[in-house]
mmCIF file of the protein (N, C-alpha, C, O) and its ligand, coordinates in Angstrom:
data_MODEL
# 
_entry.id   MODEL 
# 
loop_
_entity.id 
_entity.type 
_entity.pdbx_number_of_molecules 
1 polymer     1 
2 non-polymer 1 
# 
_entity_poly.entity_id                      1 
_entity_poly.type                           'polypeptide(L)' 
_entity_poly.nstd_linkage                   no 
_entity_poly.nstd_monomer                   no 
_entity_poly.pdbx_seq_one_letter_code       
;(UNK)(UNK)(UNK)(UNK)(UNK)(UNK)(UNK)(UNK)(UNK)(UNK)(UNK)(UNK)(UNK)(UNK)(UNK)(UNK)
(UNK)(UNK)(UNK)(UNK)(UNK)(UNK)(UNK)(UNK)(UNK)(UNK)(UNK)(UNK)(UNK)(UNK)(UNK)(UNK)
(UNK)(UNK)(UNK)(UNK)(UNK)(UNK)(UNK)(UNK)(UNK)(UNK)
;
_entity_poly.pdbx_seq_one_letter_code_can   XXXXXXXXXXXXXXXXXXXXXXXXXXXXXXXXXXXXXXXXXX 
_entity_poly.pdbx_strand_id                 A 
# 
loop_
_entity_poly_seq.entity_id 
_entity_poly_seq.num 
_entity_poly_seq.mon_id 
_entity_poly_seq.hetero 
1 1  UNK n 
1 2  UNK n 
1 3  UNK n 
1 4  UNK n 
1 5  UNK n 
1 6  UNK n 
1 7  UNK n 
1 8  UNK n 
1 9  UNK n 
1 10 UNK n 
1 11 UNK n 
1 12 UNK n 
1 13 UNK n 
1 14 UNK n 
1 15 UNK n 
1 16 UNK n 
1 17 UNK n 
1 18 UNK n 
1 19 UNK n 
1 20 UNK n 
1 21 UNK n 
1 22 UNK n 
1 23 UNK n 
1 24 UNK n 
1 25 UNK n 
1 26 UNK n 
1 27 UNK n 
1 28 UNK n 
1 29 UNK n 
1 30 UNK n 
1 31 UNK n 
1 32 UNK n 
1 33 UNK n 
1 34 UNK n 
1 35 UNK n 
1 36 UNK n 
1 37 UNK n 
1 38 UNK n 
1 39 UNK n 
1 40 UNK n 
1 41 UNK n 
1 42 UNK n 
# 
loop_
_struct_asym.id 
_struct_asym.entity_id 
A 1 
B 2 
# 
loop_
_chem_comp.id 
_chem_comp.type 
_chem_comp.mon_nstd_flag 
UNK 'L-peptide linking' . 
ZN  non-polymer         . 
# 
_pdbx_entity_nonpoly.entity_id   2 
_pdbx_entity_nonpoly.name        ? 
_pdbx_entity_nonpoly.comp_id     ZN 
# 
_pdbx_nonpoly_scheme.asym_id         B 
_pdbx_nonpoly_scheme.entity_id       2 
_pdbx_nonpoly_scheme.mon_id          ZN 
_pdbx_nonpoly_scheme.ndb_seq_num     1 
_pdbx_nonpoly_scheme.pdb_seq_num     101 
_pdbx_nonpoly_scheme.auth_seq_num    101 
_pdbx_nonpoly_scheme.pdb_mon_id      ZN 
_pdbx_nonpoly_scheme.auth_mon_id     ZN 
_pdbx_nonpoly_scheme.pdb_strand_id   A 
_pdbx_nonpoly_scheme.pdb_ins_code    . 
# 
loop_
_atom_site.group_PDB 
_atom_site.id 
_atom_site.type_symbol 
_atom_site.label_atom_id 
_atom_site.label_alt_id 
_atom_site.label_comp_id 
_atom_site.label_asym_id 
_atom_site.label_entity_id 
_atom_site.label_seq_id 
_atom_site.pdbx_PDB_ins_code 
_atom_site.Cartn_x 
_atom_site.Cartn_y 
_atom_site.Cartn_z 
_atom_site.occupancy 
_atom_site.B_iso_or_equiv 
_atom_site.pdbx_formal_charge 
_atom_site.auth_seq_id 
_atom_site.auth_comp_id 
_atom_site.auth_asym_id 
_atom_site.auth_atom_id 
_atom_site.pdbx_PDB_model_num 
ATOM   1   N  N  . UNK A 1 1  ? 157.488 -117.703 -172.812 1.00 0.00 ? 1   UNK A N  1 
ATOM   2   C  CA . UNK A 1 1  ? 157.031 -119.097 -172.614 1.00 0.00 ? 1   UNK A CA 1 
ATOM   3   C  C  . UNK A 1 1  ? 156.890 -119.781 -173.968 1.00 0.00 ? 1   UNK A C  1 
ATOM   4   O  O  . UNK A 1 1  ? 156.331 -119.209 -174.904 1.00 0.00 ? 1   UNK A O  1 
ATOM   5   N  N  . UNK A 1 2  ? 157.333 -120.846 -174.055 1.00 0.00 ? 2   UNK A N  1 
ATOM   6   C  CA . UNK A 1 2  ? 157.753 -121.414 -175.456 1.00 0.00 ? 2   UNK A CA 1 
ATOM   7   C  C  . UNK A 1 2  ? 155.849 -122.326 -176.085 1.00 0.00 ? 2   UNK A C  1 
ATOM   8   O  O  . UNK A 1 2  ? 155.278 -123.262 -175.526 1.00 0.00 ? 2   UNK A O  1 
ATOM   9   N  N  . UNK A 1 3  ? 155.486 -121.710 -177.098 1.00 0.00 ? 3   UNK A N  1 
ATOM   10  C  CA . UNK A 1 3  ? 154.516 -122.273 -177.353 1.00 0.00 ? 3   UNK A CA 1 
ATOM   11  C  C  . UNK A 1 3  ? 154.909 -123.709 -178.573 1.00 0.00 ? 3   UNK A C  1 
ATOM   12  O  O  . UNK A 1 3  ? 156.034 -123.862 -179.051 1.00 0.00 ? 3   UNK A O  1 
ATOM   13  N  N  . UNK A 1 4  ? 154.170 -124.274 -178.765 1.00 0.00 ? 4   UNK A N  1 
ATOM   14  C  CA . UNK A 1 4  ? 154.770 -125.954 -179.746 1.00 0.00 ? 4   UNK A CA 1 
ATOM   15  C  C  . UNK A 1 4  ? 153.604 -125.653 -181.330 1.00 0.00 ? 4   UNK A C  1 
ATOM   16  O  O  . UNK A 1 4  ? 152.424 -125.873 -181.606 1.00 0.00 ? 4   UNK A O  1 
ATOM   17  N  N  . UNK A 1 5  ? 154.182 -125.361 -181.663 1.00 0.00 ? 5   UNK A N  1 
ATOM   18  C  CA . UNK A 1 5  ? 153.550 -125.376 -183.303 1.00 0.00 ? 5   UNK A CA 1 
ATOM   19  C  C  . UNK A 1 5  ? 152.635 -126.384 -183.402 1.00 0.00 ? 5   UNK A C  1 
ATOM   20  O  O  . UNK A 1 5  ? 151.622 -126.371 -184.101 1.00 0.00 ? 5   UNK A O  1 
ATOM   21  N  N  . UNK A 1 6  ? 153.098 -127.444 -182.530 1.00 0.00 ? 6   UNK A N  1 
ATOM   22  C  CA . UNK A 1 6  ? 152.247 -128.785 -183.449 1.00 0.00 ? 6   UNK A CA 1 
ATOM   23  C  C  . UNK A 1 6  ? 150.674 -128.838 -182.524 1.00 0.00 ? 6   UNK A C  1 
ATOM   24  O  O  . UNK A 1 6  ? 149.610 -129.061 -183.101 1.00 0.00 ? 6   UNK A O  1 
ATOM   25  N  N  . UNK A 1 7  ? 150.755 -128.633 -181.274 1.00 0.00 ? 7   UNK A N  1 
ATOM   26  C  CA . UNK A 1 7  ? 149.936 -129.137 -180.570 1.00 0.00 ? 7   UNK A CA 1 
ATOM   27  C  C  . UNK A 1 7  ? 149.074 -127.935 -179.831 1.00 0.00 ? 7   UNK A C  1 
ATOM   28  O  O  . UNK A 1 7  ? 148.033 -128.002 -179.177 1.00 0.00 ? 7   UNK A O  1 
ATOM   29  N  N  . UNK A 1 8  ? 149.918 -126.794 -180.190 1.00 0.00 ? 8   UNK A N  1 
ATOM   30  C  CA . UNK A 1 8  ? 149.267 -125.606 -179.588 1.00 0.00 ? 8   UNK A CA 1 
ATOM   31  C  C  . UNK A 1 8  ? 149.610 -125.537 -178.005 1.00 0.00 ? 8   UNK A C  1 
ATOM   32  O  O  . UNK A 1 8  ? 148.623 -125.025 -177.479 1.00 0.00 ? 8   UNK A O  1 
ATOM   33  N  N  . UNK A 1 9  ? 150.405 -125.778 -177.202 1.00 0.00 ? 9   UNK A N  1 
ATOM   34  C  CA . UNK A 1 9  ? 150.121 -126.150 -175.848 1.00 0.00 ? 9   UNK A CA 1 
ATOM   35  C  C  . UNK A 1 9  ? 151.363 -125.023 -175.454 1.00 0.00 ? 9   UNK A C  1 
ATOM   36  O  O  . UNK A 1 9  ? 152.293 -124.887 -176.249 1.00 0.00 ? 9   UNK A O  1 
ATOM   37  N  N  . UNK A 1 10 ? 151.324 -124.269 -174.250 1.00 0.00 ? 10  UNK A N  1 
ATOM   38  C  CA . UNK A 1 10 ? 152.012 -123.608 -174.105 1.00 0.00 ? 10  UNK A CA 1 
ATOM   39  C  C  . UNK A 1 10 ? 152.892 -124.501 -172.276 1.00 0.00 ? 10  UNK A C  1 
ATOM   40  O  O  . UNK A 1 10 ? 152.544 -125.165 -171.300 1.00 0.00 ? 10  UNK A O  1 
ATOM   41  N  N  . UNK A 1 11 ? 153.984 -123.934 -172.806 1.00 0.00 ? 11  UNK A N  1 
ATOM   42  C  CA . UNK A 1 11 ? 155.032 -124.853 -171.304 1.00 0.00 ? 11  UNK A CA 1 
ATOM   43  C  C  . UNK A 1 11 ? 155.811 -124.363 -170.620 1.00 0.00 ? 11  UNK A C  1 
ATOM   44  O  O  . UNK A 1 11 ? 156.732 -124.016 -171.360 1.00 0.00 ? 11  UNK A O  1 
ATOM   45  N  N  . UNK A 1 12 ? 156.048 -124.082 -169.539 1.00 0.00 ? 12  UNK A N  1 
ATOM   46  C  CA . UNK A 1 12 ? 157.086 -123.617 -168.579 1.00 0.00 ? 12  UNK A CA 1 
ATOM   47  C  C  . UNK A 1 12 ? 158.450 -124.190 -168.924 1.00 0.00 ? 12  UNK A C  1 
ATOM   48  O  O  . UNK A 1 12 ? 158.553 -125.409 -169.059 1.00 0.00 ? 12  UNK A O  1 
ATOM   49  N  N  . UNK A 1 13 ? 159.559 -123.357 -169.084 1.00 0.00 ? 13  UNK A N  1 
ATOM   50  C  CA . UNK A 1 13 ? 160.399 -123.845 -169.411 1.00 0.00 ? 13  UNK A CA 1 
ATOM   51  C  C  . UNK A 1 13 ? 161.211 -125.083 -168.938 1.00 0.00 ? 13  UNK A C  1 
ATOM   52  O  O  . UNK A 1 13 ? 162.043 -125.663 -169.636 1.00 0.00 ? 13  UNK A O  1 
ATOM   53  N  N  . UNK A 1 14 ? 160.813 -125.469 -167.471 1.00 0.00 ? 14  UNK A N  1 
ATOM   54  C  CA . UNK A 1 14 ? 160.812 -126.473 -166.569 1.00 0.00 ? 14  UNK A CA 1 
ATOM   55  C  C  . UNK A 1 14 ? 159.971 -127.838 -166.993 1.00 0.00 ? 14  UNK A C  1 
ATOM   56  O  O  . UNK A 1 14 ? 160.473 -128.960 -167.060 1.00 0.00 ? 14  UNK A O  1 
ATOM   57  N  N  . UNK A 1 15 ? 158.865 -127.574 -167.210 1.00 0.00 ? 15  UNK A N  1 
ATOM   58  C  CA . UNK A 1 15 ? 157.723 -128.595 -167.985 1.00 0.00 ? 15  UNK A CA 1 
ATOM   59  C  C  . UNK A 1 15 ? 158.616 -128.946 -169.483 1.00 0.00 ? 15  UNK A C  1 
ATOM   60  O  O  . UNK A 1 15 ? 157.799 -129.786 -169.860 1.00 0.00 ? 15  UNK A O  1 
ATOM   61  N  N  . UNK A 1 16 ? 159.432 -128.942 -170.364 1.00 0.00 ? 16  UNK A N  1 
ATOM   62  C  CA . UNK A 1 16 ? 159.254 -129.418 -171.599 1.00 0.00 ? 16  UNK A CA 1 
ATOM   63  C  C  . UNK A 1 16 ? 160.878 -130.429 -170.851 1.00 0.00 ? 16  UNK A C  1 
ATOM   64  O  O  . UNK A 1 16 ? 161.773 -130.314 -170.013 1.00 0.00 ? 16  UNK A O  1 
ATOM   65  N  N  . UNK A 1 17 ? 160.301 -131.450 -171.989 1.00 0.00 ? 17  UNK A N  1 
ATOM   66  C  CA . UNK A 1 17 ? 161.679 -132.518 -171.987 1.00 0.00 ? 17  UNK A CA 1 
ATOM   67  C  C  . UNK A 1 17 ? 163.110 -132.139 -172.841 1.00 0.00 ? 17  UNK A C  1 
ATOM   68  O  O  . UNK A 1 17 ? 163.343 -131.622 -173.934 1.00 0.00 ? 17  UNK A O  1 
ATOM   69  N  N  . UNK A 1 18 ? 163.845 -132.627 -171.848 1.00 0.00 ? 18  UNK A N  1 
ATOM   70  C  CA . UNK A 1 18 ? 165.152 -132.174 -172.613 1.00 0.00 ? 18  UNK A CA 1 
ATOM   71  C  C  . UNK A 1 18 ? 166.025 -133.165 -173.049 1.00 0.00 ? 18  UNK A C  1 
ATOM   72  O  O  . UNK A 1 18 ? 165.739 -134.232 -172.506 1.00 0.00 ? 18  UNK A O  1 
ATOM   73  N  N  . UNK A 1 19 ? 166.751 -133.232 -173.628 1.00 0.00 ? 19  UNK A N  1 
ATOM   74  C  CA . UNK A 1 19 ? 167.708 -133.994 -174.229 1.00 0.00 ? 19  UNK A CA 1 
ATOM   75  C  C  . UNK A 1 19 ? 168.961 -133.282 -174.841 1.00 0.00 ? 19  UNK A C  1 
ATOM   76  O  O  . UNK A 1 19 ? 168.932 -132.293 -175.573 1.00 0.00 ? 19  UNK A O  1 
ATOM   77  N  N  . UNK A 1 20 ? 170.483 -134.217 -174.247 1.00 0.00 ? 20  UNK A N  1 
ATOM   78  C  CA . UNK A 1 20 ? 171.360 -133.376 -174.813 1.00 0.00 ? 20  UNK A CA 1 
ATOM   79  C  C  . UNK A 1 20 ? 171.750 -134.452 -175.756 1.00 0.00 ? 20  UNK A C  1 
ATOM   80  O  O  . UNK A 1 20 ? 171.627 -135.676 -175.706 1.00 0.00 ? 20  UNK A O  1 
ATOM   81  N  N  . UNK A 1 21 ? 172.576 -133.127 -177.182 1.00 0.00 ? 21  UNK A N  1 
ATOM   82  C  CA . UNK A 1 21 ? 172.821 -133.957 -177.996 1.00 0.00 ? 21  UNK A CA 1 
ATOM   83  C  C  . UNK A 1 21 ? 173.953 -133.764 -178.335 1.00 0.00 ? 21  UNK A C  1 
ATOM   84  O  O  . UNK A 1 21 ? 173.922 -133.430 -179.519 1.00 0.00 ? 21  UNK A O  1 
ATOM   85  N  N  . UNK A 1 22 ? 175.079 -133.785 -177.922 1.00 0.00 ? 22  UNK A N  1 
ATOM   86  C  CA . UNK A 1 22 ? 176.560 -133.791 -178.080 1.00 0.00 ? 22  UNK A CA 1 
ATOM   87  C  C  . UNK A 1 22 ? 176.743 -132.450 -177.421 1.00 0.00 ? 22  UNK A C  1 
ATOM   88  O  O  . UNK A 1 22 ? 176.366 -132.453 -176.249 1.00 0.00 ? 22  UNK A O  1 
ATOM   89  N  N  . UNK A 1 23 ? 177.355 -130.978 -177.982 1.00 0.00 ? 23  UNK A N  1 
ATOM   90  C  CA . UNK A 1 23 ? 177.346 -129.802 -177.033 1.00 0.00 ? 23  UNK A CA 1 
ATOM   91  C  C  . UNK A 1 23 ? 175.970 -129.450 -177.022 1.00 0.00 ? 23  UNK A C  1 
ATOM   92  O  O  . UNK A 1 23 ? 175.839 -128.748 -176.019 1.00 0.00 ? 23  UNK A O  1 
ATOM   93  N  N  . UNK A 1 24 ? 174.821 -129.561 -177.620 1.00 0.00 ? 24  UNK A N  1 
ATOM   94  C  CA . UNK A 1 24 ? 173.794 -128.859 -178.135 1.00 0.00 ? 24  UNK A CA 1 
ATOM   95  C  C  . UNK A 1 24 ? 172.732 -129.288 -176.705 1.00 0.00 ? 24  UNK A C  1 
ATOM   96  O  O  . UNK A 1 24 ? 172.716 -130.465 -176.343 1.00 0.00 ? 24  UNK A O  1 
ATOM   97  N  N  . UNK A 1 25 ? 172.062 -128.463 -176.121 1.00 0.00 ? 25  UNK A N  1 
ATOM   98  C  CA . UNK A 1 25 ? 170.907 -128.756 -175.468 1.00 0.00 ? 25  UNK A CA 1 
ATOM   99  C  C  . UNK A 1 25 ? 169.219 -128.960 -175.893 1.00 0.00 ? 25  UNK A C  1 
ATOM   100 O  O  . UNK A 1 25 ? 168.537 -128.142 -175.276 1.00 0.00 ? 25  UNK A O  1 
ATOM   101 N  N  . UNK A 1 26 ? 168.633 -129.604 -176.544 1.00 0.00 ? 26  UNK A N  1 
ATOM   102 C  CA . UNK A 1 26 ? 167.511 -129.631 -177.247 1.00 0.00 ? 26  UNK A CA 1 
ATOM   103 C  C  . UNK A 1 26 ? 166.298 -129.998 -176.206 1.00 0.00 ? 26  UNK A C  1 
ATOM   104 O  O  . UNK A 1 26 ? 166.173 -130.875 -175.351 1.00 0.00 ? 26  UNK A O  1 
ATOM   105 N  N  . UNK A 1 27 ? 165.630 -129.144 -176.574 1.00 0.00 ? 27  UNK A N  1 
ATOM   106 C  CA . UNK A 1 27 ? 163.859 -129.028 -175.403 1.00 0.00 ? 27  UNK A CA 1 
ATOM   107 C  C  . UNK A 1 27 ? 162.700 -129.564 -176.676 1.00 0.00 ? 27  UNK A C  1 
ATOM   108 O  O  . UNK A 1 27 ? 162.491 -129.050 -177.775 1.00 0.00 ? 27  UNK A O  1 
ATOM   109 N  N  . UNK A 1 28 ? 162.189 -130.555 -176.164 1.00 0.00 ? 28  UNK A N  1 
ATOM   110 C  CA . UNK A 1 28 ? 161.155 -131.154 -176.697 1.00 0.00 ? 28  UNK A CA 1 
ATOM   111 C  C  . UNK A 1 28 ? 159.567 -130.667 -175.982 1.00 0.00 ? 28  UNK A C  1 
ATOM   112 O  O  . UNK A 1 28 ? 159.210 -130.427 -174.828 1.00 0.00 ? 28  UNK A O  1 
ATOM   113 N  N  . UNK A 1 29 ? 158.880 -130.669 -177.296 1.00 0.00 ? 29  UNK A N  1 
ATOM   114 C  CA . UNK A 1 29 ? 157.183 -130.364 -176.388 1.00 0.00 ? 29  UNK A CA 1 
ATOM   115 C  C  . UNK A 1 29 ? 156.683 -131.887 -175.346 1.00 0.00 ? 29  UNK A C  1 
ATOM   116 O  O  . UNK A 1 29 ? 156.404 -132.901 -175.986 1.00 0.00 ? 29  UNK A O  1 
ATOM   117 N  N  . UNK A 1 30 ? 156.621 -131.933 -174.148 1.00 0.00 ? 30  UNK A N  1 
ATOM   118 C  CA . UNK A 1 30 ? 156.045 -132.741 -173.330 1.00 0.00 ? 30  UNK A CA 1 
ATOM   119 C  C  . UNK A 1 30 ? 154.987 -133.710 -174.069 1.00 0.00 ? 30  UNK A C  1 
ATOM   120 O  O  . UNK A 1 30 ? 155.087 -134.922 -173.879 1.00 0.00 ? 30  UNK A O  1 
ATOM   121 N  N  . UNK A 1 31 ? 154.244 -133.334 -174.685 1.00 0.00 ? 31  UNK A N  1 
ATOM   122 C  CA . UNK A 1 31 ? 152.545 -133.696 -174.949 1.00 0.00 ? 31  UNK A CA 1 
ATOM   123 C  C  . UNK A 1 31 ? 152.894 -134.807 -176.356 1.00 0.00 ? 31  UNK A C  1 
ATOM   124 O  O  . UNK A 1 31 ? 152.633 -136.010 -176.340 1.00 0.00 ? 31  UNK A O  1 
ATOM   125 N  N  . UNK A 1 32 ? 153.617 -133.967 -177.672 1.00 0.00 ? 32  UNK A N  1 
ATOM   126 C  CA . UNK A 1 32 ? 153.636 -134.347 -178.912 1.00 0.00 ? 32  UNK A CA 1 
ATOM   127 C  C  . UNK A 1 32 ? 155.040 -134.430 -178.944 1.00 0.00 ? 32  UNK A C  1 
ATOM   128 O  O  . UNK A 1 32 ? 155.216 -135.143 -179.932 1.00 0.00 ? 32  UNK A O  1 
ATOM   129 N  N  . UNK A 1 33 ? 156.364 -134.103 -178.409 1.00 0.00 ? 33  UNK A N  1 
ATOM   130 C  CA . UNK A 1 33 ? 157.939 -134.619 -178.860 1.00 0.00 ? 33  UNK A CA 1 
ATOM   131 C  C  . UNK A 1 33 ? 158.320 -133.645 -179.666 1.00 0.00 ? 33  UNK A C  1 
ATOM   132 O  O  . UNK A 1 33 ? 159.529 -133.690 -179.894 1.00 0.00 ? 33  UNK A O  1 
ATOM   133 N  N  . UNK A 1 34 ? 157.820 -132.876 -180.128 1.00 0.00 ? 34  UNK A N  1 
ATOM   134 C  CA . UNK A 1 34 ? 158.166 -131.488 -181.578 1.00 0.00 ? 34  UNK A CA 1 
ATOM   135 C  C  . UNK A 1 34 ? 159.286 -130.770 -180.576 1.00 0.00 ? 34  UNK A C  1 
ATOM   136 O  O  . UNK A 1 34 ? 159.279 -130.381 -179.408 1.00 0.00 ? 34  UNK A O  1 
ATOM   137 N  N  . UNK A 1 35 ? 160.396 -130.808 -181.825 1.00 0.00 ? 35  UNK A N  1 
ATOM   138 C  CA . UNK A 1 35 ? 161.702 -130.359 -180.895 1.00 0.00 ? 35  UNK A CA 1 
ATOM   139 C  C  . UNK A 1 35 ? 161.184 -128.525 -181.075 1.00 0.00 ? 35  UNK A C  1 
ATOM   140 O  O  . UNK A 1 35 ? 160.890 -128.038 -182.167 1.00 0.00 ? 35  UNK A O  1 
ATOM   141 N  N  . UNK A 1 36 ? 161.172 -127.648 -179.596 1.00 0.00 ? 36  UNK A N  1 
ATOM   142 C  CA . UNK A 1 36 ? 161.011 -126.371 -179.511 1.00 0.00 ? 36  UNK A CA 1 
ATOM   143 C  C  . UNK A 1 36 ? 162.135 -125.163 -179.761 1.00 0.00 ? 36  UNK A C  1 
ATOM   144 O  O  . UNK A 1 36 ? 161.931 -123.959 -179.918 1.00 0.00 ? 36  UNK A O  1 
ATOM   145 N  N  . UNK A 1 37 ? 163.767 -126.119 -179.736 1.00 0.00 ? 37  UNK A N  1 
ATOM   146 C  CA . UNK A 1 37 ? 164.757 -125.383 -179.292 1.00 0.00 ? 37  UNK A CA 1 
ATOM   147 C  C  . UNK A 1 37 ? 166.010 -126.194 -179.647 1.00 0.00 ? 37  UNK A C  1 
ATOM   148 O  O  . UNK A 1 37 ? 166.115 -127.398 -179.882 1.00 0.00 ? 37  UNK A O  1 
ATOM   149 N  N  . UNK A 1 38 ? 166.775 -125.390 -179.628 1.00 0.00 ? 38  UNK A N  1 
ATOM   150 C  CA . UNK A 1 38 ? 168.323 -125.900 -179.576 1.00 0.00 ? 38  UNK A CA 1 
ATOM   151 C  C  . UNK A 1 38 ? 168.975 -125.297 -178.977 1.00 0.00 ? 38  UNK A C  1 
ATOM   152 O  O  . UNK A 1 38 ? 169.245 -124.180 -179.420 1.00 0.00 ? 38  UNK A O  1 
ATOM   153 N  N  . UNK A 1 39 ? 169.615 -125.758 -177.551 1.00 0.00 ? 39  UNK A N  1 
ATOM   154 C  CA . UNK A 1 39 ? 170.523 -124.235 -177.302 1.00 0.00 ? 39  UNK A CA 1 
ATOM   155 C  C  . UNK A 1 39 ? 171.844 -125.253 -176.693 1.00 0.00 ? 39  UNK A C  1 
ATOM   156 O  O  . UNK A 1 39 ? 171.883 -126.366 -176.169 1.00 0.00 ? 39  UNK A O  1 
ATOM   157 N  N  . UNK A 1 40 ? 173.104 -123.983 -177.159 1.00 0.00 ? 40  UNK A N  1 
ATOM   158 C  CA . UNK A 1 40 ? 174.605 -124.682 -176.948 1.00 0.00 ? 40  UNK A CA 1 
ATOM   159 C  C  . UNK A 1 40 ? 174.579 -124.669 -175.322 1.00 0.00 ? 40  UNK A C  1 
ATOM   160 O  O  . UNK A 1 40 ? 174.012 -123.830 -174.622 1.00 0.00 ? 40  UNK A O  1 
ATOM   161 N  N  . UNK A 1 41 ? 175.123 -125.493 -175.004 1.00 0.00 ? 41  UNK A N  1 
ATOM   162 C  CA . UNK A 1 41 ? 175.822 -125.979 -173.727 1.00 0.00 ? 41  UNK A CA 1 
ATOM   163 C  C  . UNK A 1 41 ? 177.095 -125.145 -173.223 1.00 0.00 ? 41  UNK A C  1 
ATOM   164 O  O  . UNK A 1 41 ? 177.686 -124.561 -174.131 1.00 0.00 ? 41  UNK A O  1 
ATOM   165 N  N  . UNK A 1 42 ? 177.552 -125.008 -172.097 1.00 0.00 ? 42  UNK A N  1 
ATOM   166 C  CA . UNK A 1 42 ? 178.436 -124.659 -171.724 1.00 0.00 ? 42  UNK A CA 1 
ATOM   167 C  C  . UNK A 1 42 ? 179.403 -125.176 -171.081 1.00 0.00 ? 42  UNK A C  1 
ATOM   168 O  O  . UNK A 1 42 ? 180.368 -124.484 -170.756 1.00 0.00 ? 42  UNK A O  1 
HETATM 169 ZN ZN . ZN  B 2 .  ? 153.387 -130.344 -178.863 1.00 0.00 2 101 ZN  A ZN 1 
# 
């Protein structure tokens, strides 16, 4: 379960916001926006 450096808050991988950014898939913390992840697309 992905915890957020900035805010301390822990999130279901379902709970954090996502955004794609060309192939790249990027998961943002819900609460504070602190990007958690980058993962390639398929
Ligand atoms: Zn946060």
């Amino acid at each position: 379960m992905p915890t957020c450096g900035r805010c301390g808050g822990e999130f279901a991988a379902e709970e954090l916001t996502r955004h794609e950014n060309g192939p790249l898939l990027v998961v943002h913390c819900p609460d504070c926006g602190r990007v958690l992840g980058r993962y390639r697309r398929r």
